[in-house]
Backbone bond lengths (Angstrom), bond angles and torsions (degrees), N, CA, C in turn:
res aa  C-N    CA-C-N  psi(-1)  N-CA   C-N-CA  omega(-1)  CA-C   N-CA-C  phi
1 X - - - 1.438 - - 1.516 108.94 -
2 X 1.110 109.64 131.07 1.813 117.55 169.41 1.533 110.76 -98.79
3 X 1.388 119.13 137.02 1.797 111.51 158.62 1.254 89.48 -129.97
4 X 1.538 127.31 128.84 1.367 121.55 156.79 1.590 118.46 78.36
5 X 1.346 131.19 -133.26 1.156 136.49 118.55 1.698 136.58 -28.24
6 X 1.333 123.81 -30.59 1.443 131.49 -153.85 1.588 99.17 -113.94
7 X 1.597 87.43 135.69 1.742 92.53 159.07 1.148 121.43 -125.40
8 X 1.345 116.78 175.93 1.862 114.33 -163.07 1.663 94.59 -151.54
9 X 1.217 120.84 135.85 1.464 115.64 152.02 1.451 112.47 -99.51
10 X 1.150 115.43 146.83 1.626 112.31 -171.45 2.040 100.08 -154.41
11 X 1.389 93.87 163.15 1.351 107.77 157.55 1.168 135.85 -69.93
12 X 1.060 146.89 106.22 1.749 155.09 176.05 1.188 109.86 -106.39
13 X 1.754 83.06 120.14 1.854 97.08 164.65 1.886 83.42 -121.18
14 X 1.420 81.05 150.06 1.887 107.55 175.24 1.363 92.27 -106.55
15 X 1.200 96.74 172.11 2.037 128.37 -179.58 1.268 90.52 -175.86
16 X 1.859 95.76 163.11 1.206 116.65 165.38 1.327 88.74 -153.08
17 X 1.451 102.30 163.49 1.834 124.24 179.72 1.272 108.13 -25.33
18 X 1.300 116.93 -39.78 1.700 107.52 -162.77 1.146 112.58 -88.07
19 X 1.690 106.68 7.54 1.811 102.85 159.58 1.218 108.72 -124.08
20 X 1.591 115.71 25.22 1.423 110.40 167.17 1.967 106.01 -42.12
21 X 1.416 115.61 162.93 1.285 144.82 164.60 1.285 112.25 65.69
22 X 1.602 109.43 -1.89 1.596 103.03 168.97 1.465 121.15 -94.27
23 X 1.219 114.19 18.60 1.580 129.84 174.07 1.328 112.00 -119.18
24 X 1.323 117.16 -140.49 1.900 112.00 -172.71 1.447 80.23 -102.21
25 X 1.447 112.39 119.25 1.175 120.62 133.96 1.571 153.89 -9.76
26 X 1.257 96.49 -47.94 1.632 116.53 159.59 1.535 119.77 -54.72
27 X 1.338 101.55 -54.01 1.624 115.15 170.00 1.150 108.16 -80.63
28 X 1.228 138.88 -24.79 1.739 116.24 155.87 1.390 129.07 -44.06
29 X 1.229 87.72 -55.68 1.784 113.61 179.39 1.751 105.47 -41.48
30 X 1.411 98.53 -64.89 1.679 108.08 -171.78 1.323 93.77 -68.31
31 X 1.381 138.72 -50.08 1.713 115.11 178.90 1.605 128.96 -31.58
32 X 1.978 89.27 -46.03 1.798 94.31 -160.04 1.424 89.22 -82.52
33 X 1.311 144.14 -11.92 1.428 164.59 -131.77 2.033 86.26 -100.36
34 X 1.157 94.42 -57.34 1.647 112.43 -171.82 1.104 132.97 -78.55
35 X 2.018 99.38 -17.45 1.592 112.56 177.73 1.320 106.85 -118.17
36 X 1.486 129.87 20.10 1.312 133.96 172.13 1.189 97.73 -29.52
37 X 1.608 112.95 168.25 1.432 115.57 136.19 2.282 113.52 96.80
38 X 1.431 91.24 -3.12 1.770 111.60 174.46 1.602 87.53 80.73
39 X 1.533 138.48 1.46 1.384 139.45 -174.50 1.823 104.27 -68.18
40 X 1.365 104.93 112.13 1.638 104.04 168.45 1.594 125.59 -70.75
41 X 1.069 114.49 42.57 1.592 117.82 -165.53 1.612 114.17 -77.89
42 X 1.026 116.78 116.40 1.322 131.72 175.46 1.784 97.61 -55.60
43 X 1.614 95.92 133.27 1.347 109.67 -164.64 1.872 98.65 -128.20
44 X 1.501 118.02 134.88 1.349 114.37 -177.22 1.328 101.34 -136.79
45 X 1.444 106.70 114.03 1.918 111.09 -172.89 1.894 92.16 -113.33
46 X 1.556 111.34 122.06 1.777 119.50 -143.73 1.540 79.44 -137.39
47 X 1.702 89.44 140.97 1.377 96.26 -171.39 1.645 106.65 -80.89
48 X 1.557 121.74 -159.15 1.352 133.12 -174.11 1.651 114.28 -66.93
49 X 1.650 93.34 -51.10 1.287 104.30 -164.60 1.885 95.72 -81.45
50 X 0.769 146.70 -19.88 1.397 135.73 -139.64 1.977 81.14 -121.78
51 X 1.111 124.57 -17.39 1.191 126.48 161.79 1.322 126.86 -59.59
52 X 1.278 106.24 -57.42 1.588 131.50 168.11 1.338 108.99 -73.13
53 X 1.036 141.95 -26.59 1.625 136.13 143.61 1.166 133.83 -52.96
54 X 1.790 117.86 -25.81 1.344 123.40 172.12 1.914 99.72 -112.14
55 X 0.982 95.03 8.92 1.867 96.18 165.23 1.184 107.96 78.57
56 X 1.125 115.20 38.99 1.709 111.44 -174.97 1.501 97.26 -91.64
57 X 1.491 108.84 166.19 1.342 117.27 145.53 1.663 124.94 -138.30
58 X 1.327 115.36 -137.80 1.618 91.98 -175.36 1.829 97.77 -106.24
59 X 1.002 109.58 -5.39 1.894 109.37 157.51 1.294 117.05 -71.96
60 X 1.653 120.12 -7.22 1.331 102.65 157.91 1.679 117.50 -113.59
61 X 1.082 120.15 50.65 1.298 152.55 132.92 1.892 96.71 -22.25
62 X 1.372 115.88 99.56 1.474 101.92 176.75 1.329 141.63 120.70
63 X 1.842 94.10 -43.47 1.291 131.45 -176.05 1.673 106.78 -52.02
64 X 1.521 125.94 178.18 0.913 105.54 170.44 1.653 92.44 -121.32
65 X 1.514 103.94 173.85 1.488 122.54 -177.48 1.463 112.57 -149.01
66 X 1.430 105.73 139.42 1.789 97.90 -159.50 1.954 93.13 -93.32
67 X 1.043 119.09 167.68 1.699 114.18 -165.27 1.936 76.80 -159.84
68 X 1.322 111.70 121.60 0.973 117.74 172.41 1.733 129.15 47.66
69 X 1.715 97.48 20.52 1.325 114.44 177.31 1.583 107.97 75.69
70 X 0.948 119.94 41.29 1.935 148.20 177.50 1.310 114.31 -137.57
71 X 1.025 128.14 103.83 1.396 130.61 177.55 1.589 106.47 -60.82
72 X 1.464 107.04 150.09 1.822 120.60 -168.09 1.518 91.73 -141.74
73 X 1.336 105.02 143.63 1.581 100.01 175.84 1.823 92.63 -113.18
């Protein structure tokens, strides 16, 4: 993962809609929350630590981050 300047290696698990509700719920919600609209937008929900490793904070709420050289908002 890239933000900015910073890189991170991390764990990735993918989903798509058709496994909405078999994960945390909360993050379902904010996925379909994020892809309203028939919009295919690559969605990246990043844990605490791997946040604070690529220098995020909660003002970058949004931002984008490249994940395998693909931008994720």
């Amino acid at each position: 993962m890239i933000a900015g300047t910073q890189n991170e290696t991390a764990r990735i698990i993918g989903t798509t809609p058709a496994t909405a509700g078999l994960r945390l719920r909360h993050v379902d919600r904010l996925v379909h929350q994020l892809s309203l609209g028939g919009q295919q937008l690559r969605v990246a929900v990043i844990g605490a630590t791997t946040a604070d490793n690529l220098e995020l904070t909660d003002k970058s709420i949004g931002s984008t981050i490249y994940i395998g050289g693909c931008p994720s908002i």
